[in-house]
C-alpha positions in Angstrom: 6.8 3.9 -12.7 10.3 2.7 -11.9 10.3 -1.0 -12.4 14.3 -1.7 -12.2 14.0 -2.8 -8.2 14.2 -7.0 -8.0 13.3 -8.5 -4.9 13.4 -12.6 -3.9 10.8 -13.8 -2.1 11.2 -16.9 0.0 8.4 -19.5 0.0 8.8 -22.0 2.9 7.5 -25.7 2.7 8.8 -28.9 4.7 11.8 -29.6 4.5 12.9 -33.1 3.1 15.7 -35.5 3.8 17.7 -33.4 6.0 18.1 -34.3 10.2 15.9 -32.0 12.7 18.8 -29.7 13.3 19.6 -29.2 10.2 15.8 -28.7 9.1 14.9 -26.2 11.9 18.3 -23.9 11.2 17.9 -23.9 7.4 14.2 -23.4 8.0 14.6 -20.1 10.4 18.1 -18.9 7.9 15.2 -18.7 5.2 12.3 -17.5 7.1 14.2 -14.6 8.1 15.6 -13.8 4.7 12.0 -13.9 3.3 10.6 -11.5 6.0 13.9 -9.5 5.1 13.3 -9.4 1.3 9.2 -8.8 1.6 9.5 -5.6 3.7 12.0 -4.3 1.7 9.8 -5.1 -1.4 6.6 -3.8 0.5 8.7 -0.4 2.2 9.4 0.3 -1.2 5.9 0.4 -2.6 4.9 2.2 -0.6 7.3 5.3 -0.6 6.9 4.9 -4.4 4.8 2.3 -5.4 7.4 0.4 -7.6 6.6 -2.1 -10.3 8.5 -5.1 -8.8 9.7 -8.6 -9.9 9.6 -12.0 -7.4 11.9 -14.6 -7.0 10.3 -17.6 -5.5 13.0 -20.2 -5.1 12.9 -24.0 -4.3 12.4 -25.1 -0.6 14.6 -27.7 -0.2 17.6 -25.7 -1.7 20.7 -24.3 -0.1 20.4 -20.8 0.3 24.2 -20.4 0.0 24.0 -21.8 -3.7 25.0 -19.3 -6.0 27.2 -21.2 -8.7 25.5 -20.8 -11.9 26.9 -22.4 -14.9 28.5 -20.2 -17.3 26.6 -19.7 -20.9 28.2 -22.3 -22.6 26.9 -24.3 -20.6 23.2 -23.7 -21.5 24.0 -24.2 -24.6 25.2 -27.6 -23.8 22.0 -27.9 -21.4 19.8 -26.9 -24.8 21.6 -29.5 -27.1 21.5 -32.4 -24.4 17.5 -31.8 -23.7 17.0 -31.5 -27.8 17.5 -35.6 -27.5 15.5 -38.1 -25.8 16.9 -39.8 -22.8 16.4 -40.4 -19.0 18.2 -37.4 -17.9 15.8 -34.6 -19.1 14.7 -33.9 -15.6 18.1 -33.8 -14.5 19.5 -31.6 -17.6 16.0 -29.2 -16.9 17.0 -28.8 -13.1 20.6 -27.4 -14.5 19.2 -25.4 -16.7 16.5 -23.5 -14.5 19.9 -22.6 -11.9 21.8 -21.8 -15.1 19.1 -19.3 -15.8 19.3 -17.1 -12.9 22.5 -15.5 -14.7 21.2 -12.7 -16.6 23.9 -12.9 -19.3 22.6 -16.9 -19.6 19.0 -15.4 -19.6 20.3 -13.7 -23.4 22.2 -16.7 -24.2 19.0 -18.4 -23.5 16.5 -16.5 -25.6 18.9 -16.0 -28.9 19.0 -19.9 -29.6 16.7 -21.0 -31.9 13.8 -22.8 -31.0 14.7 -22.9 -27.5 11.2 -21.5 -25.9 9.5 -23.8 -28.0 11.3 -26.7 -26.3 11.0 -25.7 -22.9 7.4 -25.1 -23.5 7.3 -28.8 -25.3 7.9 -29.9 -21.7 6.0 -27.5 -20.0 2.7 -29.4 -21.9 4.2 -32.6 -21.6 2.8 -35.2 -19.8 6.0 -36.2 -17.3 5.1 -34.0 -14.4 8.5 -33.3 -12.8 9.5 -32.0 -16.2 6.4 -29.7 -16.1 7.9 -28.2 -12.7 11.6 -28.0 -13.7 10.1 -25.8 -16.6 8.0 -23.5 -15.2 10.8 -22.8 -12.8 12.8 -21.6 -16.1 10.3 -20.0 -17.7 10.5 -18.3 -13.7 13.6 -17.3 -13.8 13.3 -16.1 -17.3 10.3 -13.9 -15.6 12.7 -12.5 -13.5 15.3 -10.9 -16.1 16.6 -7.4 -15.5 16.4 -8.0 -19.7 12.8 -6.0 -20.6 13.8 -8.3 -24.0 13.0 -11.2 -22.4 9.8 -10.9 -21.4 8.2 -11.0 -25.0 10.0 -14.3 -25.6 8.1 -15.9 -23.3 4.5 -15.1 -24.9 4.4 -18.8 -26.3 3.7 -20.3 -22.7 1.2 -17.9 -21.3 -2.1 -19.0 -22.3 -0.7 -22.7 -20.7 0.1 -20.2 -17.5 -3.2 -19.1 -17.5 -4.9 -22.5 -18.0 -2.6 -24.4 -15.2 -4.2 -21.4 -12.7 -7.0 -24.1 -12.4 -4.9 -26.6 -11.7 -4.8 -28.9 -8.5 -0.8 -28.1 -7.5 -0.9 -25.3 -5.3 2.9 -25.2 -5.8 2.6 -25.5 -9.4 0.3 -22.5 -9.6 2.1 -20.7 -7.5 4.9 -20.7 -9.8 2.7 -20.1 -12.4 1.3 -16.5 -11.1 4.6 -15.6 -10.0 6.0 -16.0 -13.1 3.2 -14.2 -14.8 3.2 -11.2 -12.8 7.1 -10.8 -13.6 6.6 -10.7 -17.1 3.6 -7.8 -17.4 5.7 -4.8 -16.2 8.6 -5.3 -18.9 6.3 -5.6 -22.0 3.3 -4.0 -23.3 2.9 -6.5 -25.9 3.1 -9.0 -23.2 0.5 -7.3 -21.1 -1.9 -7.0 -23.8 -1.8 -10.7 -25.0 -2.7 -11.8 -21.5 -5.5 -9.4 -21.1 -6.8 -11.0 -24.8 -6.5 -14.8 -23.0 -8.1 -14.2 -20.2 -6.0 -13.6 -17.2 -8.8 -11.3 -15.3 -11.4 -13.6 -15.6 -8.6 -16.5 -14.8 -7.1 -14.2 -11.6 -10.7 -14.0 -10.4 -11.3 -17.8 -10.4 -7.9 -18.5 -8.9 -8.8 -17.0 -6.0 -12.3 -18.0 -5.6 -10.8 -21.8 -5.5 -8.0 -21.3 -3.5 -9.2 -18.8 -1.0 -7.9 -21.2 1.8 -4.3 -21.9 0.3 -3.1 -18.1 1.3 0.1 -18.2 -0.3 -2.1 -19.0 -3.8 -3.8 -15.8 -2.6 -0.9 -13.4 -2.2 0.7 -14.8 -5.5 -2.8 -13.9 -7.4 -2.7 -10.4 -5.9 0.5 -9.9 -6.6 -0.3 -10.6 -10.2 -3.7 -8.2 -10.3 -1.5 -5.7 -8.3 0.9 -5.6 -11.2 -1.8 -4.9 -14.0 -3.5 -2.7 -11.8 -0.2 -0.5 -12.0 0.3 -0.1 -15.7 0.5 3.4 -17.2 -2.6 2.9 -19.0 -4.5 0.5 -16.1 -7.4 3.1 -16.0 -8.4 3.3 -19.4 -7.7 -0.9 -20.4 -7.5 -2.4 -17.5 -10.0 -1.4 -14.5 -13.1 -1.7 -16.2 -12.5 -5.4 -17.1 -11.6 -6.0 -13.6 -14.5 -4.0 -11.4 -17.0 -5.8 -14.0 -15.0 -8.9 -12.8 -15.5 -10.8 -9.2 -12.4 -9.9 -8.2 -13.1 -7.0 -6.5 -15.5 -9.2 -3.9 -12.8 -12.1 -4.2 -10.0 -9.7 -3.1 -12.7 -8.1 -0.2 -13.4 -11.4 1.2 -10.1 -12.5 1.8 -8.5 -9.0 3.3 -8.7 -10.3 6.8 -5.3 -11.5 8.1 -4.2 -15.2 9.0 -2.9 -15.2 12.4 -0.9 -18.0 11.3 -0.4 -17.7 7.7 1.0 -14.1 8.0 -0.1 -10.3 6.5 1.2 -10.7 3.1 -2.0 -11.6 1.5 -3.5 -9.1 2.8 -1.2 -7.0 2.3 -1.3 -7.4 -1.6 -5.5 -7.7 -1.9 -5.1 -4.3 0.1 -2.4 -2.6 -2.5 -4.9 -4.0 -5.3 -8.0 -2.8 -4.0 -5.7 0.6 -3.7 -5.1 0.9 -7.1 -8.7 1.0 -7.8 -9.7 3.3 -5.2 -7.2 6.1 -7.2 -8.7 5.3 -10.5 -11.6 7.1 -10.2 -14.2 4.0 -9.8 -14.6 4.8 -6.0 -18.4 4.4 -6.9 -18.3 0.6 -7.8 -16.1 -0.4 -4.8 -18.6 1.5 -2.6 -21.0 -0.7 -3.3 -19.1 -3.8 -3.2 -18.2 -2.6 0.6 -15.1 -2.0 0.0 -15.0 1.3 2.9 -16.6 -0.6 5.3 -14.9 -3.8 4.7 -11.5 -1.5 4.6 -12.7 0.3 7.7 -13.6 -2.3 10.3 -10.4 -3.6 9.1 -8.3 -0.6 10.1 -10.1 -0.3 13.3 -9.1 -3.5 14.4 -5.3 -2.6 13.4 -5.8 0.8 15.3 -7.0 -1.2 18.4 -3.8 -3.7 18.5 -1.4 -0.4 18.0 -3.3 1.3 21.0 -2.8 -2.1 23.1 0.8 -1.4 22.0 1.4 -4.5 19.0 4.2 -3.9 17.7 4.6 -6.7 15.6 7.0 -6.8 12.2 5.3 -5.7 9.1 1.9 -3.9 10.0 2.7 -1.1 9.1 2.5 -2.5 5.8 -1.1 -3.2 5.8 -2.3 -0.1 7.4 -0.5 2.3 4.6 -2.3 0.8 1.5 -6.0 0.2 3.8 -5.3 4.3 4.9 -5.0 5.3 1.1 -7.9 3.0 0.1 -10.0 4.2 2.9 -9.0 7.8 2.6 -10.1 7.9 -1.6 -13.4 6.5 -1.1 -14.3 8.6 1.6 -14.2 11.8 -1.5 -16.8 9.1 -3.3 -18.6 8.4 -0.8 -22.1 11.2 -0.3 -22.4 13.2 3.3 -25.5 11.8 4.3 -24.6 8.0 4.0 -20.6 8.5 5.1 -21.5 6.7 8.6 -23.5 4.2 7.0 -20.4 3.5 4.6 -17.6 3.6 7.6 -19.6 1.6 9.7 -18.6 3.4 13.3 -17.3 6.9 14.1 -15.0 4.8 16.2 -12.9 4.9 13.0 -11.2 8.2 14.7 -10.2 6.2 17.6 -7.9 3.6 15.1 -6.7 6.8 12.4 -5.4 8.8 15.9 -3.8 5.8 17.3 -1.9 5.5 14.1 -0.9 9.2 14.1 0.5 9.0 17.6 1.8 5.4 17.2 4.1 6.3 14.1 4.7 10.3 14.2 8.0 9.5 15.1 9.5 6.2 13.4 7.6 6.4 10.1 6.0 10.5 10.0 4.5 9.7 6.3 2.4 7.2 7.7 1.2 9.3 10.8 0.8 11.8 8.2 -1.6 9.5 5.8 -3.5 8.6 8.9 -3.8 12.4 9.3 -5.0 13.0 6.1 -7.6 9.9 5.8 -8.7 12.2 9.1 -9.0 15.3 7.4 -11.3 13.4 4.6 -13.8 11.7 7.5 -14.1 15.1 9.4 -14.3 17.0 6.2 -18.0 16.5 6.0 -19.5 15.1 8.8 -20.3 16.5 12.0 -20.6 12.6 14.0 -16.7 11.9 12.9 -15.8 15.5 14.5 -18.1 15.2 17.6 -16.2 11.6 17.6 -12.7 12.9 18.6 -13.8 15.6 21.3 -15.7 12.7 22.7 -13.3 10.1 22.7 -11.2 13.0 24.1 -8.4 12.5 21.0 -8.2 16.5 20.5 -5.5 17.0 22.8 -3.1 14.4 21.5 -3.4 15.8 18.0 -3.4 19.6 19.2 0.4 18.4 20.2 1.2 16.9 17.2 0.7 20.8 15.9 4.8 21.0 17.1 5.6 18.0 14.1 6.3 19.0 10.4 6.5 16.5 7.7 3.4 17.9 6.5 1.8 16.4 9.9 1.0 20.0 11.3 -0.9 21.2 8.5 -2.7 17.7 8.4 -4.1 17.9 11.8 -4.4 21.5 11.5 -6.9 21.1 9.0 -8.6 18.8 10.7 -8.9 20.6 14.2 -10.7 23.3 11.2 -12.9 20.8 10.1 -14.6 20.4 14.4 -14.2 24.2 14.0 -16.4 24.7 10.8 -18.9 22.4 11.8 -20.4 24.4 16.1 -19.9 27.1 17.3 -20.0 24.9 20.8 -17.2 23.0 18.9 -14.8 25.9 18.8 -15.4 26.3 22.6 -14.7 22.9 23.5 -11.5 23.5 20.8 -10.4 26.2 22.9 -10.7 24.4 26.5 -8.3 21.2 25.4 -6.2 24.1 24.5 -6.2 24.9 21.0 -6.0 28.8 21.1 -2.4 28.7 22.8 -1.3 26.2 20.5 -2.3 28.7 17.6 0.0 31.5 19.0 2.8 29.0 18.7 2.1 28.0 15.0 1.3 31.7 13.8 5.1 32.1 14.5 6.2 28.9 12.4 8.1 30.3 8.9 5.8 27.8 7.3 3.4 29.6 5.2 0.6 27.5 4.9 1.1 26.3 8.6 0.2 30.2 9.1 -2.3 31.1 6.9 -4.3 27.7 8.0 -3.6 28.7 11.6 -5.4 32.3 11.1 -8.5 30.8 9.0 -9.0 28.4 12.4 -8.2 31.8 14.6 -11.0 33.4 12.5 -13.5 30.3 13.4 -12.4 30.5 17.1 -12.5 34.4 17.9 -16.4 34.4 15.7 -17.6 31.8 17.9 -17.6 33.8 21.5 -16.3 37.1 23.0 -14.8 34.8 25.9 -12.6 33.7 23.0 -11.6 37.1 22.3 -10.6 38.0 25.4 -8.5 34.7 25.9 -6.3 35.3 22.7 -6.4 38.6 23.7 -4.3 37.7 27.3 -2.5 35.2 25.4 -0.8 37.9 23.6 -2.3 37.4 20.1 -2.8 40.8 19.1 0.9 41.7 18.7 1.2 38.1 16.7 -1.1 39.8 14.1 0.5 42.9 14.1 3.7 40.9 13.4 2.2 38.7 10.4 0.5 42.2 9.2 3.7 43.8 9.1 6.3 41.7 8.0 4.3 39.4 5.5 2.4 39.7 2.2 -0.6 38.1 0.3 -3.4 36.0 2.1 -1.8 36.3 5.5 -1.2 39.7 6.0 -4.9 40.0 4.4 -6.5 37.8 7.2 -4.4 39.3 9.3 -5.2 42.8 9.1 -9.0 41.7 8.9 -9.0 39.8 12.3 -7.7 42.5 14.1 -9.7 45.0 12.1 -13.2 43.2 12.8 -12.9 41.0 15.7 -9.8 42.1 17.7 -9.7 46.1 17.6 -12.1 47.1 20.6 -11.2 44.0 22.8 -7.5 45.0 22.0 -8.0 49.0 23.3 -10.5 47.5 26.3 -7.7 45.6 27.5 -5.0 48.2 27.0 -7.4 50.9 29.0 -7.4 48.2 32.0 -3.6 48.3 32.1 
């Protein structure tokens, strides 16, 4: 995994000692840089799940401040703090802006001694100094330097232990910074699995499940772990032995006013373990039906036409999670697990709602499709029931990989009755067929003549209407100018099922 993308992320409290203009202008300026910043973060993992770093960044700062002191000037900051005086919170304050230059960051590290002093304040008893601190061990955290990281191994286990502390804020800082320093070090990653941080992750959220922005900050942090090269062999056991995977399910649900972005990180965590190969234990945590009822309530607000910023971003990682543990999850208990067969309704509205501003999306909806239909005959009786078959028989003219998604899903209704492939055939699936055989995609071919094969087996009358529809010269085509498989299942359709309909109807002429 890449991990050289950096994002800020803006964290919005009150805003002090400034007039109501002035609060309510700065205020929107940063709320919309935040939203900004997150969906970039978020769009990028999840086109390619990227390892990223957070900035979080004082409320009640400018956001056009960008003078940062140059390095001589932390070591001036390091020598002043070295002696006692009335100014340390002052001096710290400097040098947690001087530190978000990355050349400074170096500067930083290379003196002697100086972690141990900022961590001498980070355990010190004057609490303002404890914040100005952690804010430069933060922006240490967030060093394009991978040599930083291991510098700051001295302050983690107080990290950890300030997670059960009473400062929201404080711990907020606190994850943040933690969850910046695991991609960039190995050795780093592997001390704070030795102190504790799953267990200390877990307990986080359990007591601060109401203080959302603790939330997101903890799952950001798990999220990060759960990404590591070597997260399925050292990591996901300790954490599906843990309470975290209950913590993360009982706090999926969204906060109308809080936002998605909690969600939207317990959803990329409980992701990560679904494609570990532990579907099993989140099965019986709920984790597919939680994951489901979920998505179904997101499918409803996209057919009522909610278009609102960021949702997209929840349903990708809740499709992937729900789309692995459907290949864990036995036959005979998949509607127990799902909870309703209504699931096809949501998954149908999201191909439709997205096929044309964001196709891989429509196209993981598709595919978390093929995995419900795959194997149970109530999901396929679902969609020619809640008369979806149509819409996604016209989704057959999209490529991206949506065609041969769908495709394989209109096979699925088709594999299961034979009454199926009629019904298949009256929303107008054959015609559609003679339009893919001609695609030059091969697969889209050879998929569309294993579904022709269910089709023409299942009734004469079926025959007879690809027959009119012109389909036996398609064949002929595909048997004559192609090789392999299609020409194969070519020549045996019109061989076995096509030949005396074909001369019946050519004697009638």
């Amino acid at each position: 995994m890449e991990n050289s993308d950096r994002s800020q992320m803006w964290r919005l409290t009150r805003l002090r000692h400034k007039n109501g203009k002035q609060i309510a202008s700065c205020s929107e300026e940063m709320r919309v840089k935040r939203r900004e910043n997150e969906k970039a973060l978020r769009q990028a993992r999840r086109d390619r799940q990227l390892v990223s770093k957070r900035l979080l960044l004082n409320e009640d700062e400018d956001i056009s401040m960008e003078t940062i002191p140059a390095d001589q000037d932390v070591v001036s900051l390091l020598h002043k703090l070295q002696h006692s005086g009335p100014e340390r919170e002052t001096h710290l304050k400097a040098l947690s802006k001087a530190l978000r230059d990355s050349s400074a960051q170096l500067t930083f590290v290379n003196q002697e001694n100086s972690m141990h002093l900022l961590v001498s304040f980070l355990t010190g008893s004057n609490t303002q100094c404890r914040l100005h601190a952690i804010r430069c061990l933060h922006e240490l955290s967030h060093s394009p330097h991978p040599s930083v990281a291991p510098t700051c191994l001295p302050a983690t286990s107080y990290l950890l232990t300030y997670l059960s502390g009473q400062s929201t804020k404080f711990t907020e800082l606190c994850l943040y910074t933690l969850g910046n320093l695991i991609p960039d070090s190995d050795v780093v990653k592997e001390k704070l699995l030795a102190q504790g941080i799953i267990p200390a992750l877990a307990s986080c959220i359990e007591n601060q499940r109401h203080h959302l922005a603790v939330v997101e900050a903890a799952s950001f942090t798990l999220s990060q772990l759960l990404q590591a090269k070597d997260a399925a062999e050292t990591i996901m056991s300790k954490v599906l032995v843990s309470t975290l995977p209950s913590q993360l399910l009982s706090v999926l649900t969204p906060d109308p006013q809080f936002g998605l972005a909690p969600a939207i990180e317990c959803a990329w965590c409980l992701h990560y373990m679904a494609c570990s190969q532990n579907g099993k234990e989140l099965l019986a945590c709920g984790a597919l039906s939680k994951c489901s009822s979920l998505l179904w309530s997101l499918g409803c607000a996209v057919r009522e036409g909610n278009q609102d910023e960021g949702l997209e971003l929840l349903v990708c990682p809740l499709l992937r999670c729900v789309g692995n543990l459907l290949s864990f999850c036995p036959a005979n208990s998949l509607t127990d697990q799902v909870g309703d067969v209504k699931l096809v309704v949501a998954l149908s509205a999201f191909v439709q709602a997205y096929i044309h501003s964001r196709p891989a999306l429509a196209r993981e909806s598709a595919w978390v499709l093929n995995n419900l239909t795959a194997h149970s005959t109530d999901f396929c009786s679902a969609l020619l029931t809640h008369n979806l078959v149509p819409a996604l028989i016209q989704s057959l003219a999209f490529s991206e990989g949506i065609n041969t998604m769908i495709l394989r899903v209109l096979a699925n209704i088709a594999n299961k009755k034979k009454e199926f492939c009629v019904e298949l055939v009256q929303q107008g699936l054959l015609s559609s067929l003679c339009a893919t055989l001609k695609m030059a995609d091969a697969e889209m071919v050879t998929l569309s003549l294993e579904v022709l094969f269910m089709l023409v087996s299942s009734s004469p009358q079926v025959t007879e209407e690809f027959v009119r529809l012109n389909g036996v010269s398609l064949l002929e085509a595909i048997q004559y100018n192609s090789e392999g498989e299609m020409r194969r299942r070519a020549a045996y359709l019109l061989e076995h099922h096509l030949v005396f309909t074909s001369s019946s109807c050519t004697t009638k002429t």
